[in-house]
N, C-alpha and C positions, 0 to 999 in steps of 0.2 A: 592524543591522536585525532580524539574530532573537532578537534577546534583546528586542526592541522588542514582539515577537509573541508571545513567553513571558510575557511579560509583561500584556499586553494578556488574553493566554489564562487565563493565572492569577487575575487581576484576576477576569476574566468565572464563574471557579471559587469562585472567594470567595465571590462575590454569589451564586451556585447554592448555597450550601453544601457544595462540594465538598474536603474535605480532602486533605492533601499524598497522604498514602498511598494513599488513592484515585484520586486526580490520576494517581501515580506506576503505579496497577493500568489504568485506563484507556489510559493514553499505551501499557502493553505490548499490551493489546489491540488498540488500533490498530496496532501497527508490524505485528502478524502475520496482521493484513488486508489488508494491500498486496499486491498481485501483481505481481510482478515481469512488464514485457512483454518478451518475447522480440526479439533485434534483428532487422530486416526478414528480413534472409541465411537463418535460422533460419528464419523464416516461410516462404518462400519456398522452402526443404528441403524442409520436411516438407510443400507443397500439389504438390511435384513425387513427392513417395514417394506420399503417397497415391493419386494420379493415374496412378501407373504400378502401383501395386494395383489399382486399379480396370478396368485394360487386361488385367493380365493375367487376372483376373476373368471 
């Protein structure tokens, strides 16, 4: 199924005029726009540190 979507993607690259090497410049662009979300546990740390900053404050 994702090569089903690579494919589809690439397709849709073609018809933009999109070349490999470019294709290949973009896809790195995207991967380093993601942001990673933190798990809850983590979240939930750090709204109890702040919180008890703010106390001591």
């Amino acid at each position: 199924q994702i090569a089903r979507l690579l494919t589809v993607k690439r397709e849709r690259e073609i018809e933009e005029g999109i070349g490999k090497r470019l294709s290949r410049k973009l896809d790195k662009q995207w991967k380093k726009n993601i942001v990673v979300k933190p798990p809850p546990t983590v979240l939930r740390l750090r709204e109890e540190e702040a919180a008890a900053e703010a106390a001591e404050d």
